[in-house]
Every structure is written in C-alpha cells, then in structure tokens.
SEMINU-460717 format. One record per residue (C-alpha): y, z, x; residue in one letter. Coordinates in pm, 1 decimal. Each point is the difference from the previous one (the first is absolute). Example, Ala and Ser with C-alpha at 12.3 -4.5 7.8 and 13.67 -1.06 7.14 Angstrom:
y / z / x / code
-450.0 / 780.0 / 1230.0 / A
344.0 / -66.0 / 137.0 / S
END
This chain:
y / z / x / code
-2022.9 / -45.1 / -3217.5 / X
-276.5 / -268.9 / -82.4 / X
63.6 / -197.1 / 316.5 / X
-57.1 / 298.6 / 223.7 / X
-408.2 / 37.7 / 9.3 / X
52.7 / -420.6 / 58.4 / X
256.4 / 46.8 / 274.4 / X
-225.2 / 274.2 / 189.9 / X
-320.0 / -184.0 / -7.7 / X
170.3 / -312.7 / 93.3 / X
189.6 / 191.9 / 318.1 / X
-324.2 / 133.9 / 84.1 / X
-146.6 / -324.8 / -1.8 / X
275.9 / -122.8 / 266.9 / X
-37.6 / 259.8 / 214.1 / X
-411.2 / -24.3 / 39.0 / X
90.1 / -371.2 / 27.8 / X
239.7 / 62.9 / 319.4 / X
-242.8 / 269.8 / 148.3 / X
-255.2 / -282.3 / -31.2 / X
198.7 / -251.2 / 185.4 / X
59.1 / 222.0 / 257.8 / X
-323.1 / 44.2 / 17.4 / X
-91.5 / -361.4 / 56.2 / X
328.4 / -17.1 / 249.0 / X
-184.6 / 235.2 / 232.2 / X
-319.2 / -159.5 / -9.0 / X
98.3 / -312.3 / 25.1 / X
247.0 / 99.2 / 271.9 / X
-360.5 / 125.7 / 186.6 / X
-184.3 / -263.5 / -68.1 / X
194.7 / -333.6 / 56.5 / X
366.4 / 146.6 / 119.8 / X
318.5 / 124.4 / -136.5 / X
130.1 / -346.5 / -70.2 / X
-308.3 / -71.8 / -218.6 / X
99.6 / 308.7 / -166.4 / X
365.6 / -91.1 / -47.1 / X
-90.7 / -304.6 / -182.4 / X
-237.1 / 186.9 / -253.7 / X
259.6 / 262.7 / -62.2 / X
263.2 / -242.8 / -66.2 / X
-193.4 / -183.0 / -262.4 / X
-108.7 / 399.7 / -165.2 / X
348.7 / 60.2 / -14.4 / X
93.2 / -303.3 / -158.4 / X
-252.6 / 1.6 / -263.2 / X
67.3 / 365.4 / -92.1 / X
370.8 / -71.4 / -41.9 / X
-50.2 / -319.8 / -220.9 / X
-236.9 / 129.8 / -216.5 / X
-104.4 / 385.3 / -51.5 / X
176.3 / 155.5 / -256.9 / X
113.5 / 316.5 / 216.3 / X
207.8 / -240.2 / 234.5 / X
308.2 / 43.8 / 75.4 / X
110.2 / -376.4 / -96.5 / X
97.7 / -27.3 / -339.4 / X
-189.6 / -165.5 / -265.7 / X
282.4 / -293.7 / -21.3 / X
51.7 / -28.6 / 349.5 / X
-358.8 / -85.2 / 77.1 / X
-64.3 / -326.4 / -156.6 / X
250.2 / -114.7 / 277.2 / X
-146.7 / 228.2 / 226.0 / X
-121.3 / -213.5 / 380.0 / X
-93.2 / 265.1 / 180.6 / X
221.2 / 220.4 / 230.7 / X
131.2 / -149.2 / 371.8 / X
-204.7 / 139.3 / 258.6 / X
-28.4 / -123.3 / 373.6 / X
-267.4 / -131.2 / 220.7 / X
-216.1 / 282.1 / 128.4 / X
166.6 / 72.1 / 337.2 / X
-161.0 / 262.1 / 218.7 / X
250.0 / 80.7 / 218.1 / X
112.6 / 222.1 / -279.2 / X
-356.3 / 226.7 / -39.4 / X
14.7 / 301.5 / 165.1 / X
-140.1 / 366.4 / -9.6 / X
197.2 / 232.3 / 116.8 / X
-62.3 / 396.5 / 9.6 / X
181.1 / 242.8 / -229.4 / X
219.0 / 258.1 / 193.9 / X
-8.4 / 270.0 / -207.3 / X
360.3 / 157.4 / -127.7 / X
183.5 / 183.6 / 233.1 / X
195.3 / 162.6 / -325.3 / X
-89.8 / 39.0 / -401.1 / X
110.1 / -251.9 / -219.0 / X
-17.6 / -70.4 / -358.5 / X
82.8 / -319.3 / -190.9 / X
19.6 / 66.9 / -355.4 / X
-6.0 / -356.6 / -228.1 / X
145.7 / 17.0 / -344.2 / X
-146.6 / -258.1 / -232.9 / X
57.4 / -52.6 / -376.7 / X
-384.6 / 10.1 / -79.8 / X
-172.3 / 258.9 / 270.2 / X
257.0 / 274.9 / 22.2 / X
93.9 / 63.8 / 387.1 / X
-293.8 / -100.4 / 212.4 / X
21.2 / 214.1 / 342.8 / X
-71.9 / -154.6 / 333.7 / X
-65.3 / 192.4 / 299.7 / X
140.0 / -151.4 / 337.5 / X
-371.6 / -0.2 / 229.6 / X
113.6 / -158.7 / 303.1 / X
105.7 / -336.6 / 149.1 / X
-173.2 / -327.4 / 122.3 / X
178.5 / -146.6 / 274.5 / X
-27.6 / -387.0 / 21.3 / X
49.4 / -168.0 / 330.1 / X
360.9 / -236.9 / -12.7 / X
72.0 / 120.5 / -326.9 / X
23.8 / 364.6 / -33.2 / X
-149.2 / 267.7 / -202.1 / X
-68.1 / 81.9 / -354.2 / X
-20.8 / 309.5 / -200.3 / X
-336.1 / 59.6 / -113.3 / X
-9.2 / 212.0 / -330.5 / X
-249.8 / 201.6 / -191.8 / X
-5.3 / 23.7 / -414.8 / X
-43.9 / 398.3 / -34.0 / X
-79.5 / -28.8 / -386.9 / X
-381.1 / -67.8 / -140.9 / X
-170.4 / -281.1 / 189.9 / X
201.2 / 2.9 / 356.4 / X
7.1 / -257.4 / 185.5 / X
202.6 / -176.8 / 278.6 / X
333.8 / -219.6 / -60.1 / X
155.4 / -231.2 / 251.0 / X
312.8 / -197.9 / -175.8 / X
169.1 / -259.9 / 232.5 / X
373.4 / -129.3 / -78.2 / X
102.7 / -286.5 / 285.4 / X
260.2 / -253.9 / 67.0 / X
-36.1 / -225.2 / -222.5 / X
-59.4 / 217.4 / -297.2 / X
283.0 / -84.0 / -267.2 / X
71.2 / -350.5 / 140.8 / X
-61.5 / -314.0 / -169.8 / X
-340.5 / -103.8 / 43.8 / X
-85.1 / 278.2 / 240.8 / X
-146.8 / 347.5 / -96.2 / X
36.2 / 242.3 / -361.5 / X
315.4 / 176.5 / 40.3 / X
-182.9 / 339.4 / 13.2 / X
-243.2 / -78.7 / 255.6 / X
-314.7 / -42.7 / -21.6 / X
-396.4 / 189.0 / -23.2 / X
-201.8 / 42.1 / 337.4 / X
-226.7 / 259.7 / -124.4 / X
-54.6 / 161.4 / -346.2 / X
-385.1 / 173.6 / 52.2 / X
72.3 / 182.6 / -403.3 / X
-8.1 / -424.1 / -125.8 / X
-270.7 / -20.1 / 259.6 / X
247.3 / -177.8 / 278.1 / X
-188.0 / 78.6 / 325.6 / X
-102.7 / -290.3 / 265.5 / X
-132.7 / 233.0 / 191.4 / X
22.3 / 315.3 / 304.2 / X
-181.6 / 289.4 / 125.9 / X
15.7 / 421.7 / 77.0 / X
-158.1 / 80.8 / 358.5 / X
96.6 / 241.2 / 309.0 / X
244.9 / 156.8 / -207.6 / X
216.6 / -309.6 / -87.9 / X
45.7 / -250.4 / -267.4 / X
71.1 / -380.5 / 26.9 / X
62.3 / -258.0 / -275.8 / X
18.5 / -313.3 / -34.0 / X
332.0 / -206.1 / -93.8 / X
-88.3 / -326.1 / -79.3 / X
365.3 / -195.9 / -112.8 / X
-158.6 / -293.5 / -166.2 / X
-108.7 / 248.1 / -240.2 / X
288.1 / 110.5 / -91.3 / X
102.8 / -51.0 / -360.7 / X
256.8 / 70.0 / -226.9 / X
-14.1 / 306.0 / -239.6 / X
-9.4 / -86.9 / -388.3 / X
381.8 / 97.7 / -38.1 / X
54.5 / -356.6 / 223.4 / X
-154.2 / -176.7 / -326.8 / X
122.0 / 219.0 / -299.6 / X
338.1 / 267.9 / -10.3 / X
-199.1 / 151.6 / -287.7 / X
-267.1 / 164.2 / 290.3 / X
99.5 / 308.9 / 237.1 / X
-99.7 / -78.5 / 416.6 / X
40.1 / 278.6 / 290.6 / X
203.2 / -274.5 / 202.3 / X
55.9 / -4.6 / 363.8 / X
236.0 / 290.1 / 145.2 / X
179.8 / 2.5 / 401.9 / X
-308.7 / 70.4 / 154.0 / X
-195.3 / -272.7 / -167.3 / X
270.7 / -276.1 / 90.3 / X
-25.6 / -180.5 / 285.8 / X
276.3 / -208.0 / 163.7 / X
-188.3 / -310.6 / 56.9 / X
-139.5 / -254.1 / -230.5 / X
-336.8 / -47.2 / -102.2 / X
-52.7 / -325.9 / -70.5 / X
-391.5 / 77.5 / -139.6 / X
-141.9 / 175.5 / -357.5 / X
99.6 / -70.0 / -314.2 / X
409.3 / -136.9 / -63.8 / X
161.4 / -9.0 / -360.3 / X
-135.9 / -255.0 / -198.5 / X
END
C-alpha cells in the first residue's frame, strides 16, 4: 500500500498533462493550423511516454524507447461530422482488473464520408464524458495498427480536438492523425475499452499513431 498515494498523484499528473496538450492542440490548431498542431502533439506524446512515471511504457523499455510511428499530418483524414443520436438504448459495460466495470452509454453515431460511421459513447459514471474508439484494417498486422484499435476521443483523459451543440444538434470532430493507441498497446499489465463492430471500419487508415 505505500506506492498507492505515489501512483495517484503521479496518474493525476498525466492526466492534467494530456488535458494540457489538448489544450495547446486546439490553440495551436486556431492559430497556425491543424498540421502545426499535429506536430506539437506528436512530440507531447512522445515525451510523456519516455519519461513520466504514470506512462504506460515500462521503466526498462524506455531507455530504448524512439518514440512511437506516427504519419505525416494528412488532412484528407480531418473531419467533423454530426452525432445522430441513438435510435435504440445501449449499454457497454467494460470489465477491467483495476476500475471494476466502467459503463458506457451508446449516444449516437458520427458518420464519416468514404469510410462509414462510428459509435459515439458516453461514460455514465462520475466525470462523463464522450468516447470514440476506432479499430481499422490494418490493426493487428505487422507494422500497421494495435490489434485492439485505437483512441479517437477520450474527453475523461481530456481527448477532445474539438465540436459544438447548436439548433438542437451536436457535431464533433474526428481528426485520424490523432488517433493513438490505448496504454494496453504498450503494457498487458493495463485494462483499455478497445474498439467493438461499430467502431471498426473496413478500410485502412494509414494516419495516427501505429505500434511502435
């Protein structure tokens, strides 16, 4: 029990960190344009991982550590699409080792022009938020994508590039260079909500973070 008042401070450290960085993303994204902004995040993300103690890359792996494989910003693949809302209830409960069953609330889904849709999710425990997990073609190939897809959106780690509420609808903004892979990609010891049928598309995405 004496690492546990470490472990919390340091996991609340990560996640002010990442809501921080998002921050930035969406400023910067403003200010000088999302490729700008893809170029800042990628170097956030890459010192997080190789150095805070909360990350999800062991201590031994991360002398070794490079940095993890990420495109050139493309933005053919930034889009904001508008959240359908459900037609029908549905719940998505995730079992994990450490958090008990964390409950997910199906909201609506974001339709994305060539590609499809995707399920758009809501966390119905303390803090809310929106979740928008992606699984695509290449995931679980050899130098493609994690094998349980991969993190759009995650606004309870502060995961949000951005979207709006007017005239009675909803729109959000899917940005695939952004996606990245959930700390399970890195370490079997951490629990992930990965990708289910509605968050898989058929096609690749060649863009966002692959497995290092």
């Amino acid at each position: 029990m004496t690492d546990v008042a470490p472990t919390a401070v340091e996991t609340a450290d990560w996640r002010l960190r990442t809501f921080a960085l998002y921050d930035e993303v969406r400023t910067m994204t403003a200010r000088s344009g999302a490729a700008a902004a893809h170029a800042l995040w990628v170097a956030g993300r890459d010192g997080m991982l190789a150095t805070h103690p909360a990350s999800a890359i062991t201590p031994d792996e991360r002398e070794t550590f490079r940095g993890v494989p990420v495109a050139r910003y493309d933005p053919a693949w930034r889009f904001e699409a508008t959240i359908e809302p459900a037609v029908a209830p549905r719940r998505w409960d995730v079992e994990t080792g450490t958090d008990g069953v964390v409950p997910f609330e199906l909201v609506g889904t974001a339709s994305v022009p060539d590609l499809g849709s995707l399920d758009v999710w809501r966390l119905t425990t303390y803090g809310g938020g929106l979740f928008v997990p992606v699984k695509d073609a290449l995931a679980g190939r050899s130098a493609g994508t994690y094998g349980g897809g991969r993190y759009l959106i995650d606004t309870i780690k502060g995961a949000w590039l951005g979207g709006g509420a007017a005239d009675g609808s909803a729109t959000i903004v899917l940005d695939f260079n952004f996606a990245y892979n959930p700390s399970c990609a890195y370490d079997e010891a951490w629990a992930c909500p990965l990708a289910q049928a509605g968050n898989t598309l058929p096609l690749e995405v060649p863009v966002g973070e692959r497995m290092p």
